[in-house]
Backbone as JSON, one array per atom type, in Angstrom:
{
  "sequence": "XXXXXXXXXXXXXXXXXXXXXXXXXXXXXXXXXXXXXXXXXXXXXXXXXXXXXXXXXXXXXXXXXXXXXXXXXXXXXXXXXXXXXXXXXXXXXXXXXXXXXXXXXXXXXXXXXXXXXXXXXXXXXXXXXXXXXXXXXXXXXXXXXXXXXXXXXXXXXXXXXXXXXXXXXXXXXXXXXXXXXXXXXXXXXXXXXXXXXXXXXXXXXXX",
  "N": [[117.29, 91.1, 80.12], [120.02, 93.65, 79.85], [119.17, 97.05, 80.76], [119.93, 100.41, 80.18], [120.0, 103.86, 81.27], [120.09, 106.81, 80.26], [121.51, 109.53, 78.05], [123.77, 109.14, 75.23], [125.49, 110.94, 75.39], [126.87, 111.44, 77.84], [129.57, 111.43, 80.03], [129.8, 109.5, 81.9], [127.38, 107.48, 81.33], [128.59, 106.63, 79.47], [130.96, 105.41, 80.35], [129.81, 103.24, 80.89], [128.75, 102.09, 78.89], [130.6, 101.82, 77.02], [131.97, 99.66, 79.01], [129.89, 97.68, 78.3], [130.49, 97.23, 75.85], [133.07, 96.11, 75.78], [132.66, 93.63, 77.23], [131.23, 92.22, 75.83], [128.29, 92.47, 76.15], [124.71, 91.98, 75.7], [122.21, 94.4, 75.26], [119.93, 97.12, 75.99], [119.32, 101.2, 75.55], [117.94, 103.52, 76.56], [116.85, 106.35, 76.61], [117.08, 109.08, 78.61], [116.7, 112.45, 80.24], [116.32, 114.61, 78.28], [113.95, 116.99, 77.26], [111.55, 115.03, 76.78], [112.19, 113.29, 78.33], [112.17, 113.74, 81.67], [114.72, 113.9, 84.07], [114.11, 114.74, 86.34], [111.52, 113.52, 86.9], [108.91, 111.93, 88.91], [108.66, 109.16, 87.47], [111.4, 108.34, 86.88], [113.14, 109.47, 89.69], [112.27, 108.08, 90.98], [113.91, 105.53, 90.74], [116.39, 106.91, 90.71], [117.07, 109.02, 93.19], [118.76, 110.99, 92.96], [118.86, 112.12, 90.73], [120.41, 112.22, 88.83], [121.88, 110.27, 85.83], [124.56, 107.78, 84.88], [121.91, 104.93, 84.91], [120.99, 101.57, 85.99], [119.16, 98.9, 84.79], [118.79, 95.7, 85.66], [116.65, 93.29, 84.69], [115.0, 92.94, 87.79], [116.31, 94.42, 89.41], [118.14, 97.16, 90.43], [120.15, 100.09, 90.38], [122.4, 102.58, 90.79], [124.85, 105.46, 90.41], [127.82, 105.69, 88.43], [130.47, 104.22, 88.72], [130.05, 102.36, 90.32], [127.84, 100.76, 88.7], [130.04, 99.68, 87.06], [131.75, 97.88, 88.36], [129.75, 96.15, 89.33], [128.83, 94.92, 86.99], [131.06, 93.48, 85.93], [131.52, 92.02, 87.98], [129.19, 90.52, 88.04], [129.07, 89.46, 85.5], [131.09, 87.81, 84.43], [133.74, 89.11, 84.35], [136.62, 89.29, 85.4], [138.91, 89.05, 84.23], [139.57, 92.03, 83.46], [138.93, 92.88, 86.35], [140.23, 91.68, 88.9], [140.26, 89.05, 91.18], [141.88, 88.38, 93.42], [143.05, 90.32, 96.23], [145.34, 92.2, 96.52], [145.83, 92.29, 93.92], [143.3, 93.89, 92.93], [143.23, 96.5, 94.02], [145.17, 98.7, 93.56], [143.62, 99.11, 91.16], [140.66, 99.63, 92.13], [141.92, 101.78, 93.49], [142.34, 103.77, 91.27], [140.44, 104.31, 90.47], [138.64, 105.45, 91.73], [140.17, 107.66, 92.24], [140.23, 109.05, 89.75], [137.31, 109.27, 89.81], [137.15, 111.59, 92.28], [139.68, 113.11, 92.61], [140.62, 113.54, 90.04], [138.39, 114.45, 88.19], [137.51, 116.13, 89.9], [139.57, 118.47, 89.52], [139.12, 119.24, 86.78], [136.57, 120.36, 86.92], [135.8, 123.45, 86.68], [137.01, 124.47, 84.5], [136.11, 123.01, 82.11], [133.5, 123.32, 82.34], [133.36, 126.37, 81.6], [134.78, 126.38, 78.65], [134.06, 124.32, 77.52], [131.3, 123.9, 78.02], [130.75, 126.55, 77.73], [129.78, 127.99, 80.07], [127.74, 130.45, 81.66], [128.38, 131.35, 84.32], [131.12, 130.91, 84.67], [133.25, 132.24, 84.11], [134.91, 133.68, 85.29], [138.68, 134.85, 84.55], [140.37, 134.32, 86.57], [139.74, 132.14, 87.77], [139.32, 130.68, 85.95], [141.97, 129.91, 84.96], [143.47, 128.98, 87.16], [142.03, 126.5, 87.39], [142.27, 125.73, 84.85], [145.27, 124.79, 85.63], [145.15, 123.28, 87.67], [144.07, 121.28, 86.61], [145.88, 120.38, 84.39], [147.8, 119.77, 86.72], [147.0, 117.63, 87.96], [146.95, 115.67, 85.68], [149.76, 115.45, 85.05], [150.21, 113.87, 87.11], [149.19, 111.37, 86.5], [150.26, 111.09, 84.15], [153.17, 110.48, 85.34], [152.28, 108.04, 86.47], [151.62, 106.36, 84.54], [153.87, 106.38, 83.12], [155.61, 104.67, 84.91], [153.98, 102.11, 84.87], [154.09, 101.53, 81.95], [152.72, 101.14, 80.33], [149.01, 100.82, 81.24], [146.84, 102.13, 83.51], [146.6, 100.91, 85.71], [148.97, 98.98, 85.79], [150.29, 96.55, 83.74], [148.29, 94.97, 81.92], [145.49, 95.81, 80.59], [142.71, 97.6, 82.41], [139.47, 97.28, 84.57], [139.8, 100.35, 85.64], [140.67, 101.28, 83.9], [138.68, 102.2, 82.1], [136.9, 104.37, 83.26], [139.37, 106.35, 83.38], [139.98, 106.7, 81.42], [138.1, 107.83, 79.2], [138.76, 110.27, 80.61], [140.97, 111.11, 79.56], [140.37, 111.42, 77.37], [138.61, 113.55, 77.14], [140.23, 115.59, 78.58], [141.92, 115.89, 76.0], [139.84, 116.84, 74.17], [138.81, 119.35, 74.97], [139.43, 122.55, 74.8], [142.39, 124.05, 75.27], [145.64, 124.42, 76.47], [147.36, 122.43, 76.61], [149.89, 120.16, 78.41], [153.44, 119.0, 77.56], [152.76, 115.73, 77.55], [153.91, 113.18, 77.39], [153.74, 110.04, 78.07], [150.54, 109.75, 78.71], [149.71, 111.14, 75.9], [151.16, 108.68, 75.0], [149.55, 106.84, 75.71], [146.54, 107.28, 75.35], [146.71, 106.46, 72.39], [147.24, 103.9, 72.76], [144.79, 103.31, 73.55], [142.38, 103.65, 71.85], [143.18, 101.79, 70.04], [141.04, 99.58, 71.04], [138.01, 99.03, 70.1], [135.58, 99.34, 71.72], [136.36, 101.85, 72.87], [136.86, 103.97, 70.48], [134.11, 103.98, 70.12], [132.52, 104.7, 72.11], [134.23, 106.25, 73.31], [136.74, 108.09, 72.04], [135.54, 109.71, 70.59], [135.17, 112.21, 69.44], [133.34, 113.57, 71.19], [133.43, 115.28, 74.07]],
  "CA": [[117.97, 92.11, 79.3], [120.11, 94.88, 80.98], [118.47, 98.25, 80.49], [120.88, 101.46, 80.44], [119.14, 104.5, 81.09], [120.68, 107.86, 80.23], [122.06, 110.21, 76.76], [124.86, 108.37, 75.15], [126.62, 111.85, 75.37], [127.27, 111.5, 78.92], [130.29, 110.67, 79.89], [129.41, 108.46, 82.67], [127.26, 106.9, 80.46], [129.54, 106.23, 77.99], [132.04, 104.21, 81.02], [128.88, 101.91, 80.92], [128.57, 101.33, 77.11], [132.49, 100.7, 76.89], [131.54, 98.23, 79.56], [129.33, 96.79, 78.02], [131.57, 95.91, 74.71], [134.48, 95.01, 76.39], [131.92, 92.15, 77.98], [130.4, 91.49, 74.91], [126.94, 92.31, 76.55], [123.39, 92.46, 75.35], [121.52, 95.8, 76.41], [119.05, 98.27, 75.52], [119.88, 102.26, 76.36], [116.75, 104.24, 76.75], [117.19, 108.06, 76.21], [117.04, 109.96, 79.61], [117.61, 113.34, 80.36], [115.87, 115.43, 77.14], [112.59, 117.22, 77.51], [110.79, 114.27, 77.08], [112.29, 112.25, 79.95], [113.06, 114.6, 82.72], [115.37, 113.0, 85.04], [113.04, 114.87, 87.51], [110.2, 113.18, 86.84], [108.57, 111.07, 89.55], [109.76, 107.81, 86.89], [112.78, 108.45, 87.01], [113.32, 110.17, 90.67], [111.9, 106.62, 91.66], [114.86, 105.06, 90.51], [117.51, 107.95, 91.76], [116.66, 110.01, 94.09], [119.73, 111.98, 92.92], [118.14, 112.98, 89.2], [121.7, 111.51, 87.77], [122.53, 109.33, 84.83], [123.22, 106.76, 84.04], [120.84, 103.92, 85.71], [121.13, 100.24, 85.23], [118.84, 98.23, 85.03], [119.37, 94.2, 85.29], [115.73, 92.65, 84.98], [114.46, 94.14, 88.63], [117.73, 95.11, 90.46], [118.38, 98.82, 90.26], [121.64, 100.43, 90.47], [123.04, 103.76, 90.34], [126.45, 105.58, 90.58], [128.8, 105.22, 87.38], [131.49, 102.87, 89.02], [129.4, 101.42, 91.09], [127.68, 99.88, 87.84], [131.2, 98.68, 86.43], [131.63, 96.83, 89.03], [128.45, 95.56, 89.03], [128.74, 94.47, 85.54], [132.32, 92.81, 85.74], [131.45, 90.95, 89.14], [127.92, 89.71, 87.68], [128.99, 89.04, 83.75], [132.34, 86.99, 83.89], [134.91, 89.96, 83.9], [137.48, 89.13, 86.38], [139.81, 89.84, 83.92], [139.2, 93.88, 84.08], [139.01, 93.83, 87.92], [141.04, 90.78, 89.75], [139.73, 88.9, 92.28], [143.09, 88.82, 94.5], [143.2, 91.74, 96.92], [146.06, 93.18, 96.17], [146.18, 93.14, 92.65], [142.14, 94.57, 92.88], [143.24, 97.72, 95.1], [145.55, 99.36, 92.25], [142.01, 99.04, 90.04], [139.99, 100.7, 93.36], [142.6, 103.24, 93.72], [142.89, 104.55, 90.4], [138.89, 104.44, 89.38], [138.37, 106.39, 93.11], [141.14, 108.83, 91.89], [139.32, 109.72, 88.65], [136.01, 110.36, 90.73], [137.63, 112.13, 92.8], [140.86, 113.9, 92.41], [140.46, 114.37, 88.35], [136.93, 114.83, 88.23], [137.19, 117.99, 90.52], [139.87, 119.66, 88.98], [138.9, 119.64, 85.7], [135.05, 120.77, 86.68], [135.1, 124.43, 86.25], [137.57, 125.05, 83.19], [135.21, 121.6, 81.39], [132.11, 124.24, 82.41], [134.12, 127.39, 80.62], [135.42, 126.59, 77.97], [133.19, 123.29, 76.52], [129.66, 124.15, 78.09], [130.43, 127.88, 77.27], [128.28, 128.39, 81.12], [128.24, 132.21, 81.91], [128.86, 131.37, 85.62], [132.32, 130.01, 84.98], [133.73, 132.84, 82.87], [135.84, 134.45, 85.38], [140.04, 134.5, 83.91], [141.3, 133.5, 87.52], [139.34, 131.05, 87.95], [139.59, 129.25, 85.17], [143.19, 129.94, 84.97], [143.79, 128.13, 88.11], [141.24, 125.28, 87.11], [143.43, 124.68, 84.16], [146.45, 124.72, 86.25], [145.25, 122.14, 88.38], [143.96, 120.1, 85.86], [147.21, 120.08, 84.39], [148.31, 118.98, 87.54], [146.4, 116.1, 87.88], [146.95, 114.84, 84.42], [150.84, 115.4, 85.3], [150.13, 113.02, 88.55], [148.26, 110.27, 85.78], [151.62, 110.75, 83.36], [154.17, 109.89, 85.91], [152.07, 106.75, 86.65], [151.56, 105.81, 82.94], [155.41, 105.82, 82.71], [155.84, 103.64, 85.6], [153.4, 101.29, 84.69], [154.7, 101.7, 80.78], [150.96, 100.58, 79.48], [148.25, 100.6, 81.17], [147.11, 103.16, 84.69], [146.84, 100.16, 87.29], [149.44, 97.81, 85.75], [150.67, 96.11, 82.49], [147.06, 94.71, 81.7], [143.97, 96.81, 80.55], [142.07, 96.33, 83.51], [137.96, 98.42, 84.59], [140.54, 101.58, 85.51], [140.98, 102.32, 82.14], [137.56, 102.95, 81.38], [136.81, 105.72, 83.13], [140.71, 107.04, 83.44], [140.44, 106.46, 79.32], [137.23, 108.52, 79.2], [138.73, 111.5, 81.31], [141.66, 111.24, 79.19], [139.63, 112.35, 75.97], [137.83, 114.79, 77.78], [141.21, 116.1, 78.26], [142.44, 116.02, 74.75], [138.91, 117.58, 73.75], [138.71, 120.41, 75.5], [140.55, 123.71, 73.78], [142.99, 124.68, 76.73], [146.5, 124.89, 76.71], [147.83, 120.92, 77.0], [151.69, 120.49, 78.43], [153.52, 117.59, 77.31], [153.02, 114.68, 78.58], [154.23, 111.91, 76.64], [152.84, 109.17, 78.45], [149.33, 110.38, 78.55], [149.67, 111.04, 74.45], [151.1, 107.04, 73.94], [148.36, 105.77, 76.38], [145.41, 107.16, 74.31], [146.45, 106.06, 71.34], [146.9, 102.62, 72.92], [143.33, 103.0, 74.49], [142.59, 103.94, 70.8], [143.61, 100.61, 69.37], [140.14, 99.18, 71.55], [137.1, 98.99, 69.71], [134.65, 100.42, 72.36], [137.19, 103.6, 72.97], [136.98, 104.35, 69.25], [133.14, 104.1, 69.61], [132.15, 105.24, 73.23], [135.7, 107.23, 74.29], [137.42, 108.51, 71.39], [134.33, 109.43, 69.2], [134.67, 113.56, 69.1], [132.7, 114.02, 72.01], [134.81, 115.55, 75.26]],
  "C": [[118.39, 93.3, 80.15], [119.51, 95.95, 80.05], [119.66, 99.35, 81.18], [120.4, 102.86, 80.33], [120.13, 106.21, 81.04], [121.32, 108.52, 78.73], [123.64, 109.38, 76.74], [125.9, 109.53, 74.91], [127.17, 112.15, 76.49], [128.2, 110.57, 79.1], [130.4, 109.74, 80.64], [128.34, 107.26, 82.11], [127.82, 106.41, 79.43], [130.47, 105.23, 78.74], [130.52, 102.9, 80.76], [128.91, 100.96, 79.87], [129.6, 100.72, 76.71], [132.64, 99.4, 77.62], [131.16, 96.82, 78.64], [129.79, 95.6, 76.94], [132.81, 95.57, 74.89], [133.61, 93.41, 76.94], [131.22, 91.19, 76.93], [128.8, 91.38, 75.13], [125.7, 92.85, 75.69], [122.35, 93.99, 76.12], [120.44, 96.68, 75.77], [119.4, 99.73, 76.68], [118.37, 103.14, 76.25], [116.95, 105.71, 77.06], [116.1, 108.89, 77.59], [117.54, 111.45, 79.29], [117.3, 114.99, 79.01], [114.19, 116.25, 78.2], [111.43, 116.51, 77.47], [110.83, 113.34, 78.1], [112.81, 112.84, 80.77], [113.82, 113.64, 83.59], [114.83, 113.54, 86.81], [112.04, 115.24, 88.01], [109.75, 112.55, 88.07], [109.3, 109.69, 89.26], [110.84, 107.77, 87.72], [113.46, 109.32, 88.72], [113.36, 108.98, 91.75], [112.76, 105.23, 91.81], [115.71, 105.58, 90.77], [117.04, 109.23, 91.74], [117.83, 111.52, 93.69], [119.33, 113.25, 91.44], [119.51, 113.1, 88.49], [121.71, 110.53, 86.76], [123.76, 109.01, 85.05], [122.51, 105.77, 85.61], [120.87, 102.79, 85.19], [120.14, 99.29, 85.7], [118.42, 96.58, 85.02], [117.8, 93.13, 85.85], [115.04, 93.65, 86.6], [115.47, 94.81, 89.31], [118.05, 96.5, 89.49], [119.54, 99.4, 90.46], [121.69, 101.38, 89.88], [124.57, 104.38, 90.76], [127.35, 104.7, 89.25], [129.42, 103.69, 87.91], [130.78, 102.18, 89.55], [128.75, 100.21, 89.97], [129.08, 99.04, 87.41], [131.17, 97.89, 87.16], [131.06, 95.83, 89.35], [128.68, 94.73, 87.93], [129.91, 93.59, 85.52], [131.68, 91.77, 87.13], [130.18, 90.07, 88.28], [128.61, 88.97, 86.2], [130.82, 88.72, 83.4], [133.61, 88.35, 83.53], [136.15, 90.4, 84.46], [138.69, 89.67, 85.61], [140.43, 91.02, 83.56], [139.33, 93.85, 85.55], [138.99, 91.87, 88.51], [140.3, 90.57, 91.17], [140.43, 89.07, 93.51], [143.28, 90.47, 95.04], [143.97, 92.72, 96.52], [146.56, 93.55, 94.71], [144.9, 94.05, 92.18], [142.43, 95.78, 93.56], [143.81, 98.52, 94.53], [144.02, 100.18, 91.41], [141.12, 99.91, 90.92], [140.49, 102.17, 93.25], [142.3, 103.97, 92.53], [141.32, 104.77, 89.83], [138.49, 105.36, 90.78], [139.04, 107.62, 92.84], [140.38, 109.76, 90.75], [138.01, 110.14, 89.11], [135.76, 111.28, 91.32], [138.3, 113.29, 92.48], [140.96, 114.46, 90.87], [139.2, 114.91, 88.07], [136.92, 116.39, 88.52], [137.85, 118.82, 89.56], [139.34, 119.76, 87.57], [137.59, 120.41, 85.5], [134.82, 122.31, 86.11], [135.97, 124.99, 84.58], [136.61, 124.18, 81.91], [133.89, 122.8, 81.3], [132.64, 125.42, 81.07], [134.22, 127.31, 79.63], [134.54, 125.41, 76.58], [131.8, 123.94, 76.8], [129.7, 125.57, 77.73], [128.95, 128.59, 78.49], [128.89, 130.19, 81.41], [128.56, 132.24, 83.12], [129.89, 130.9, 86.14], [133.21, 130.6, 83.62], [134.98, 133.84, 83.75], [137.69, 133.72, 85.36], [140.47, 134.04, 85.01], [141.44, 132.78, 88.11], [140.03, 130.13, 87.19], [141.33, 128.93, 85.15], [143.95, 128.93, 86.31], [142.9, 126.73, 88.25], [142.34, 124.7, 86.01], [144.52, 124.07, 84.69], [146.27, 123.91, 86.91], [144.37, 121.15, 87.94], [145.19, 119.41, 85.28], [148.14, 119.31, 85.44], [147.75, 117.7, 88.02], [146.83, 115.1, 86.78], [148.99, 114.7, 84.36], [150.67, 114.0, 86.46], [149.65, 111.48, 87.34], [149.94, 109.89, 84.95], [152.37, 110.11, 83.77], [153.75, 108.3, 86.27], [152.32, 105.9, 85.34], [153.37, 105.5, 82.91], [155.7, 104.9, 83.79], [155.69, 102.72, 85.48], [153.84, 100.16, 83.14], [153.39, 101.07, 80.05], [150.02, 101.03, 79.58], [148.22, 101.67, 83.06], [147.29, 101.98, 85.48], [147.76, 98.99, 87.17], [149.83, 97.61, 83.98], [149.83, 95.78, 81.81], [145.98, 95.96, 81.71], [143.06, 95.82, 81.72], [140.82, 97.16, 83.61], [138.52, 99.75, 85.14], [140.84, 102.1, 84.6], [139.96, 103.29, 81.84], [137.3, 104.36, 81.93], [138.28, 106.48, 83.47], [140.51, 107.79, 81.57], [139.51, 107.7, 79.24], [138.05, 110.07, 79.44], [139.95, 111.7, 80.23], [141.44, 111.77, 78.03], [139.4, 113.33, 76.19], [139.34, 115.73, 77.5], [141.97, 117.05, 76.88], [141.22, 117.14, 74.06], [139.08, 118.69, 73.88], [140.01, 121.36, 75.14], [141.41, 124.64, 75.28], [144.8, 124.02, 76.21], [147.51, 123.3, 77.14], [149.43, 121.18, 77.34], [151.67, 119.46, 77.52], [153.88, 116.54, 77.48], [152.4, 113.54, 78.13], [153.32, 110.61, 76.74], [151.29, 109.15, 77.98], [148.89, 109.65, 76.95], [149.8, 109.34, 74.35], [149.96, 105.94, 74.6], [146.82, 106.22, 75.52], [145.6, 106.74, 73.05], [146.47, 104.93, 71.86], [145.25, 102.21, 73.13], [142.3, 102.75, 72.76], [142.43, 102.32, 69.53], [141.74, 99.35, 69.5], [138.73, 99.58, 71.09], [136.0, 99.73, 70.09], [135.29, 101.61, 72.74], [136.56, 104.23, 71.77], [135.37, 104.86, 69.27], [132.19, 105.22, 70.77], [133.1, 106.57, 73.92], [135.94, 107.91, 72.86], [136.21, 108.85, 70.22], [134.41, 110.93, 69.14], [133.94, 113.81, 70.44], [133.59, 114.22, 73.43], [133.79, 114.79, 76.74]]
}
């Protein structure tokens, strides 16, 4: 039985769970991360050293790092058709789930602090003002692909780039800031939308 260890309000936790029902998998999630399960406890410290969620665990094999599980999970549990075995149509799917770790992830970190976590150390206007601004610009850089693609970020097929692209793409929509417009974007979440685990894991109210 896999074991998923972390709050199902995290959103890295949440690329797992969408995982999991796109695969159709069996799992148990075990509630990390409260005052009763510190994430840095000894337990849990023993399993990542980092004191991150989520944590997967598949009978004894251990695994941490978000993507790193997807991958995990699609290579082990029949899911070639999310992430292609052929090189070059798998390197699209790389690129664009490295991009969201990366390149969207950052910018959106301190206006996501501001404005959702309401942190007092991420309250100054010219900051955030230039956090939005180059969130915006990221999510401009995601649009122009979406129209290229005209579906889906790495291609015509929903492929394991969605999930967490899809994810960041709520976050997006969540968060009370100042959206341009950018069409694409808008007709790709509602497509994402259409997908059962979005609706339940992505698109549920939570940014």
């Amino acid at each position: 039985m896999l074991k998923i260890l972390g709050r199902a309000s995290s959103i890295n936790v949440r690329k797992v769970l969408w995982l999991c029902e796109e695969l159709d998998l069996d799992y148990e999630r075990e509630e990390w991360g409260d005052s009763n399960k510190s994430l840095h406890s000894p337990e849990f410290m023993a399993l990542n050293p980092n004191a991150l969620i989520p944590v997967l665990k598949d009978d004894d094999f251990v695994l941490w790092e978000s993507n790193a599980i997807l991958r995990y999970l699609v290579n082990a549990y029949s899911g070639e058709w999310l992430y292609p075995t052929q090189p070059q149509a798998r390197a699209p799917v790389d690129q664009w789930m490295d991009w969201q770790s990366t390149e969207l992830n950052t910018s959106w970190r301190y206006a996501f602090m501001s404005l959702v976590r309401n942190s007092p150390a991420h309250q100054d206007p010219r900051l955030l003002a230039a956090a939005c601004k180059g969130w915006s610009h990221t999510m401009n850089i995601l649009d122009q692909q979406l129209k290229k693609t005209g579906r889906y970020v790495a291609g015509r097929n929903f492929t394991l780039a969605d999930i967490p692209v899809g994810l960041a793409v709520n976050r997006w929509f969540e968060t009370p800031l100042d959206h341009p417009d950018y069409p694409a974007v808008r007709t790709y979440y509602e497509r994402l939308t259409e997908r059962h685990g979005y609706t339940v894991w992505g698109r549920n109210g939570t940014p």
